[in-house]
Each structure stands twice: as structure tokens, then as C-alpha cells.
C-alpha positions as CSV (number, residue, x, y, z in Angstrom):
1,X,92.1,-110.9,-1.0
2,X,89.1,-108.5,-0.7
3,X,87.7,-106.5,2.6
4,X,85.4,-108.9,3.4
5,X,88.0,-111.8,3.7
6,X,90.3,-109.4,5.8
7,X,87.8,-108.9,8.2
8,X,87.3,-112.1,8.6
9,X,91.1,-112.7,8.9
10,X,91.8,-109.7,11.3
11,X,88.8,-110.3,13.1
12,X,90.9,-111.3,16.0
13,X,93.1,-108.0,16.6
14,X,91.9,-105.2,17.9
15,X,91.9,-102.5,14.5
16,X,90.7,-98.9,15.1
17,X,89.6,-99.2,11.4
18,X,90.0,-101.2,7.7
19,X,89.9,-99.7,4.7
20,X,90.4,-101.9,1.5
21,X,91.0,-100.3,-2.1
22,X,91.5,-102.9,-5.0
23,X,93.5,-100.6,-6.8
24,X,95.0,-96.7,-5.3
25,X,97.8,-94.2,-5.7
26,X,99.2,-94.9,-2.3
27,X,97.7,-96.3,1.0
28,X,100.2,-93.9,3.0
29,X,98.6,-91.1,0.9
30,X,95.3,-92.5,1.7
31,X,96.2,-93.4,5.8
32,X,97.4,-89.6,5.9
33,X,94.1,-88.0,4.8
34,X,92.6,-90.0,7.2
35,X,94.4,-90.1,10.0
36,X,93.8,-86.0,9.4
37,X,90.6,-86.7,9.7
38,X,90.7,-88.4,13.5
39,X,91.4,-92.1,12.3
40,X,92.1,-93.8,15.6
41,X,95.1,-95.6,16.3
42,X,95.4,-99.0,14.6
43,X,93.6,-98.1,11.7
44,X,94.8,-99.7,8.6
45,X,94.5,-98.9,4.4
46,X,94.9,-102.5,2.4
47,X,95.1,-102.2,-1.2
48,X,95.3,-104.7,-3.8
49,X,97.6,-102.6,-5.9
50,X,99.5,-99.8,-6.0
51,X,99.6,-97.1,-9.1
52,X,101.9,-94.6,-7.3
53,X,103.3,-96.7,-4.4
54,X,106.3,-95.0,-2.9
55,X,109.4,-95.8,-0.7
56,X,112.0,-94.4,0.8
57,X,113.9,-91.0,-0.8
58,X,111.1,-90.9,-3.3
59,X,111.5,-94.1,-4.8
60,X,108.4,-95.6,-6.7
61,X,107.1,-99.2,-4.7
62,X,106.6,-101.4,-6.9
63,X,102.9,-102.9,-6.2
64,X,100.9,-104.4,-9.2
65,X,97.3,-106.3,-9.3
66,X,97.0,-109.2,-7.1
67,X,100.9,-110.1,-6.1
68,X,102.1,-107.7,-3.2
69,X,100.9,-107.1,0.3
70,X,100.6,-103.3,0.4
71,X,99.4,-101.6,3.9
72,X,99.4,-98.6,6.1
73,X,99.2,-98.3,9.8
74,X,98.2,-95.4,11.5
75,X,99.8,-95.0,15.0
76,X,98.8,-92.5,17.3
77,X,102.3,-92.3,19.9
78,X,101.4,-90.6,23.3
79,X,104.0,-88.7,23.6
80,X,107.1,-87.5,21.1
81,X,109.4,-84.4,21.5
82,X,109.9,-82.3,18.0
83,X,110.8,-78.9,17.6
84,X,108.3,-78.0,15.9
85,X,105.2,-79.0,13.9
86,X,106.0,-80.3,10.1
87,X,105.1,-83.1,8.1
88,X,108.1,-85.3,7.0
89,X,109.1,-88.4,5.6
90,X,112.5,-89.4,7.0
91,X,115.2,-89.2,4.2
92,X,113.6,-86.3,2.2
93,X,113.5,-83.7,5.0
94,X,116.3,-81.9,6.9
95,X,113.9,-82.4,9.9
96,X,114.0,-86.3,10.0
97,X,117.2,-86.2,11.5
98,X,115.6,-83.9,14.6
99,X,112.9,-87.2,14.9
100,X,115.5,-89.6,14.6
101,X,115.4,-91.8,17.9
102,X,111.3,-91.9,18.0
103,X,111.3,-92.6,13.4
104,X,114.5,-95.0,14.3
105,X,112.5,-97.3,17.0
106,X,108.6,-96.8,14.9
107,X,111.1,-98.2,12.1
108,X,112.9,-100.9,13.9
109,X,109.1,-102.2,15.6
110,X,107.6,-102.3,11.9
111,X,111.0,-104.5,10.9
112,X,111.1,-107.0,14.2
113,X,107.6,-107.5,13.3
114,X,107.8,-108.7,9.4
115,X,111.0,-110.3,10.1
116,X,109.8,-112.5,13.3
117,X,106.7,-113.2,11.2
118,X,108.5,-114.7,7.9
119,X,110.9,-116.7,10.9
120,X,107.8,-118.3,11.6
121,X,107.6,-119.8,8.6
122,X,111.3,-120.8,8.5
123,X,112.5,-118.1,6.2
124,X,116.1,-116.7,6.8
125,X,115.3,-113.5,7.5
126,X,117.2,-110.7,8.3
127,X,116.7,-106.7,8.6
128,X,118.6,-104.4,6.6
129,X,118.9,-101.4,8.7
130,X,117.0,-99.7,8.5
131,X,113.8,-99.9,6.7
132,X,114.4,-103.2,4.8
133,X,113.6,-107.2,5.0
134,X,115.9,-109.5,3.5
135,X,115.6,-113.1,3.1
136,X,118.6,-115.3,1.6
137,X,120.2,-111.7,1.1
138,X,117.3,-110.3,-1.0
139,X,114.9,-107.7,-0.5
140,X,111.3,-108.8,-0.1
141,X,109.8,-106.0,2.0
142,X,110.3,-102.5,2.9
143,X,109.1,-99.7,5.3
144,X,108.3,-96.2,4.7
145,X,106.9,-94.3,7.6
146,X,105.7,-90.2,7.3
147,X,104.5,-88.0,10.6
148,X,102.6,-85.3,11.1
149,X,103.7,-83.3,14.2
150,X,101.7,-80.5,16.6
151,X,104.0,-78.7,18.5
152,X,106.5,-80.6,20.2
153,X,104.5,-84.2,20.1
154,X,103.8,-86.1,17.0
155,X,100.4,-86.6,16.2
156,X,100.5,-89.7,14.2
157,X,102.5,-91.8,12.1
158,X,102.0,-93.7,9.1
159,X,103.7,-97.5,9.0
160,X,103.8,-98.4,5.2
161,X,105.1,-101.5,4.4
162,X,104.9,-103.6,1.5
163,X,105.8,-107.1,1.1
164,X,106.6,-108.8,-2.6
165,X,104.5,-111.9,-2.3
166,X,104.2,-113.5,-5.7
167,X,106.9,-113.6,-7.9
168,X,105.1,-110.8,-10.1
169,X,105.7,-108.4,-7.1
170,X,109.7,-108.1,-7.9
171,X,110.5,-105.2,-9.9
172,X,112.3,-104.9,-13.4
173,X,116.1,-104.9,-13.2
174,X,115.9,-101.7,-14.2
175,X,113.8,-100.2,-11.0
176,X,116.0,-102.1,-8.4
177,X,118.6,-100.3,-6.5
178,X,119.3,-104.0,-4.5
179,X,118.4,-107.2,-5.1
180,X,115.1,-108.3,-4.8
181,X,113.4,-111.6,-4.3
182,X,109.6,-112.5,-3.3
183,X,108.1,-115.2,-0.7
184,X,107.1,-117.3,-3.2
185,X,110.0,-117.8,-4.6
186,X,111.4,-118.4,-1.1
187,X,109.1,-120.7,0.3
188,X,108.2,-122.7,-3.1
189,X,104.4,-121.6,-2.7
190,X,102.8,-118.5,-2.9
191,X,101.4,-117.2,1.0
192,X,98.0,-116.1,1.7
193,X,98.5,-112.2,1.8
194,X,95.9,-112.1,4.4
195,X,98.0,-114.5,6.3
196,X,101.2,-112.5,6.1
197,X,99.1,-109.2,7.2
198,X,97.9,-110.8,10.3
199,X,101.2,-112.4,11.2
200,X,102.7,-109.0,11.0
201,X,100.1,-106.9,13.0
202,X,100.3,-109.3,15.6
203,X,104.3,-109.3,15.9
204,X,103.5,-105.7,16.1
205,X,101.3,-105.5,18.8
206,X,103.6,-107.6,21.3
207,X,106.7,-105.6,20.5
208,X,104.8,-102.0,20.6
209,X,104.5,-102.0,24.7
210,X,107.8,-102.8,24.8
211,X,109.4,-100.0,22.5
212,X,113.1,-98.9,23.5
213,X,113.0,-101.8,26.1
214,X,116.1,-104.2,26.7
215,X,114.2,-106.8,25.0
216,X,112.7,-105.1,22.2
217,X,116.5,-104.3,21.1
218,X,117.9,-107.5,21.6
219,X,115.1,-109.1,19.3
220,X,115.8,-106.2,16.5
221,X,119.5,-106.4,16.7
222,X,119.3,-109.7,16.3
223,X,117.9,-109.9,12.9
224,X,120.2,-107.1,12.1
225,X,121.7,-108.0,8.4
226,X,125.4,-107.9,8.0
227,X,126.6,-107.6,12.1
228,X,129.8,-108.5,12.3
229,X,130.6,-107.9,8.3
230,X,132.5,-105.1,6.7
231,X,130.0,-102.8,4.8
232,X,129.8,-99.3,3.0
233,X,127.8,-96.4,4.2
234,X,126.7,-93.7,2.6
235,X,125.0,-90.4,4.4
236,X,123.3,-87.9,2.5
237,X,125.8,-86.9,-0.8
238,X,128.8,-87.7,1.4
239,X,131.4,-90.0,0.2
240,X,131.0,-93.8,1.6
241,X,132.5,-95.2,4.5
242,X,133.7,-98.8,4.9
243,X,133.7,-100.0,8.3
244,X,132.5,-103.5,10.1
245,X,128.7,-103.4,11.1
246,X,128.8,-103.4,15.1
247,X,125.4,-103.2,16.1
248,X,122.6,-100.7,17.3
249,X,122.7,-97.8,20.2
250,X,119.7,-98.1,22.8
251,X,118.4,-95.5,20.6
252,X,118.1,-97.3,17.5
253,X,121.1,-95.7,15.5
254,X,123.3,-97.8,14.0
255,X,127.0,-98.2,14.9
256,X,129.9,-99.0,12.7
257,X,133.5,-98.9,13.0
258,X,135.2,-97.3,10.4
259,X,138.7,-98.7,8.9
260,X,140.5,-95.9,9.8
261,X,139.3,-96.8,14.0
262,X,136.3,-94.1,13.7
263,X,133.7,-94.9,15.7
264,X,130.3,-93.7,13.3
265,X,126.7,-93.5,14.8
266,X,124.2,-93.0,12.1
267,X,121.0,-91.5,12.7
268,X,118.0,-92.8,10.5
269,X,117.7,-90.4,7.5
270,X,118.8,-90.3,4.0
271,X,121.1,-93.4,4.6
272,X,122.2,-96.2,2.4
273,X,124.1,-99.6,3.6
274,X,125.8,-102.1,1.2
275,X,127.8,-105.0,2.2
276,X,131.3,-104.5,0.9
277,X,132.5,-106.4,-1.9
């Protein structure tokens, strides 16, 4: 993979911008200096590797030469409502809760699309609500997404997402906090990253104009990982709660019904799900 070889490749979709790095800190660090500069929308960072790749809660993303997809989106929403300007990341902000339905539904249109692209090529797979892609119950891709607000409308977001391609891309035992598995150990060959990227964009751009729509939730609750099952939940530092998995609200929260007959609705944020033992 190289810039000239995804132009080529994402000749076909209409990109406000590529930038490819064969090696960086982060290519959401990278999108969010741009985007600050007046990126336009559907501009994308590509990087070969990662040296301080990042997910979720300030986690480290796990991206080394030549065996992970690794990108960032920038998308420029019309309209959002905030209640004031802020940069966050969901999960390691007391704002991302105020952002919740607009972060929820960014989240769940990143997810439909990497999930309904790996479908394609007859992989199990399954979303793991709400930033995560499963496949035969293991994680091969996750999504971090950051915003920068002005005023009471969001000025962009970031989509990062990486995808473990190779079976280099998995992690040490020691760095996982689920289990974790790669496409090429899934499909018996290793994809063409390239490939994978332009499968995804594309999922992208038929969900986007459909955000929040009747469709759009049907197709992302049904990948939804572990609907139906009982699972544990945990908010924040609260105590976990073990309930069966119901489904999502037209928002994009998701629902569970706790043992006890509670009826939870959790926002996107600092959460964590588990299936229960």
C-alpha cells in the first residue's frame, strides 16, 4: 500500500482530500490538525503504521509496519446541537454524554459500514456496541471518533478506524482487554488493505444520507453482537449490570433489561459490554 496505489484505488469516490504517511503518531492527530485548517469533508489520513495509535478511553491502537488498515475521516455534519464549544473524545469527557445521540449514530454509520463490508466477503460479522467489529466473536476493528464544536453545531468529526489485517496486527496478550483476531486469519488469506478501505468508504457513503432513518437502524441493529443474550455492563466506575441485550433506541442508545426487570438505556460514553459467562 502506498499513496499512489490508493489513489488509484479510491479513484472512484468522491474524497475531499488523501493524505498518506508510511509511518505517524496518529492519523486522528493528524485529521484534527487538518481538518483545523479547513480540510473539506471526506478528507482522509492513511498511514502505514501507527507509533501512538489510540482508541477508546485512552487505550494505545495497536498499528505496526505494513499489517493494519489505519485511517481517519473527516466529516463536516451540517447541523449538530451542543451546549457549548469543546473538543472531546467520547468516553474521556463529561461532555460526550451531552453529544450522545449525534457521536451514537457517527459511531453506529462507521460500524454498519466495516461490518457490511467484511459481510461481503462472507465473514460473520457482528458489531459490538458500540465502537467495535467482531468476527467469529473476535475483535478485528475498532472506532474512535473526536469533535470539535463552535457554539452549538459541531464543526467536524474525526472517524478513526482501524482494522487488524495481517495476523501481525493482533496485539500481545498482554495489551488486549477482549479477544482479538485479524482478517487473515479469518478468511485464510491476507486482504488487500486498499480493498478493505474502499469497501468501507463506500458502505459509508450509502448509509450517511440515510442517518437516523428507519433503514439505517434496522441494518445496524442487525449486526448488533450479542441481541437477545444475557450480557454485563459497565458505565463509568459503576458496578456492572447483567441484563439480556434488547436492541437499540431510534437514537442509537442501547437498551438492556436488567435481571432485576430494569429497563437501562445507555448513552454512548465511557461504556463497556461483555457477554456474561
Amino acid at each position: 500500500m502506498n499513496e499512489h496505489s490508493l489513489q488509484k484505488t479510491l479513484s472512484d469516490l468522491p474524497l475531499g482530500g488523501l493524505r498518506y504517511f508510511p509511518s505517524i503518531g496518529s492519523t486522528n492527530d493528524e485529521a484534527l490538525v487538518w481538518a483545523a485548517q479547513g480540510a473539506p469533508d471526506l478528507s482522509i489520513v492513511v498511514a502505514d503504521e501507527q507509533t501512538a495509535g489510540r482508541g477508546r478511553s485512552g487505550r494505545k491502537w495497536y498499528t505496526p509496519a505494513g499489517s493494519a488498515l489505519a485511517f481517519s475521516l473527516i466529516l463536516r455534519p451540517a447541523v449538530a446541537k451542543h451546549p457549548g464549544p469543546a473538543r472531546f473524545t467520547p468516553g474521556n469527557s463529561e461532555e460526550g454524554a451531552a453529544a450522545a445521540p449525534h457521536h451514537s449514530r457517527t459511531v453506529g454509520l462507521a460500524a454498519l459500514a466495516v461490518a457490511e463490508s467484511l459481510l461481503t466477503r462472507s465473514l460473520p460479522a457482528q458489531i459490538k456496541w458500540p465502537n467495535d467489529i467482531l468476527v467469529n466473536d473476535k475483535k478485528v476493528a475498532g472506532i474512535l471518533l473526536e469533535s470539535v464544536w463552535i457554539g452549538s453545531q459541531v464543526d467536524f468529526t474525526i472517524v478513526g478506524i482501524g482494522v487488524n489485517i495481517a495476523r501481525s496486527a493482533v496485539p500481545p496478550i498482554n495489551m488486549l482487554n477482549y479477544p482479538a483476531a485479524s482478517l487473515e486469519e479469518a478468511l485464510g488469506a491476507r486482504p488487500e488493505r486498499g480493498q478493505i478501505l474502499h469497501d468501507i468508504l463506500s458502505a459509508l457513503l450509502k448509509w450517511r444520507p440515510q442517518m437516523g432513518t428507519d433503514p439505517f437502524m434496522q441494518a445496524w441493529e442487525g449486526f448488533l453482537a450479542f441481541r437477545g443474550r444475557q450480557v454485563q455492563v459497565w458505565e463509568g466506575n459503576a458496578p456492572p449490570v447483567t441484563g439480556e441485550l434488547v436492541g437499540l433506541a431510534s437514537d442509537g442508545r442501547l437498551t438492556v433489561r436488567a435481571q432485576d426487570g430494569r429497563s437501562l438505556t445507555l448513552s454512548f460514553g465511557d461504556v463497556r459490554l461483555r457477554p456474561a459467562l
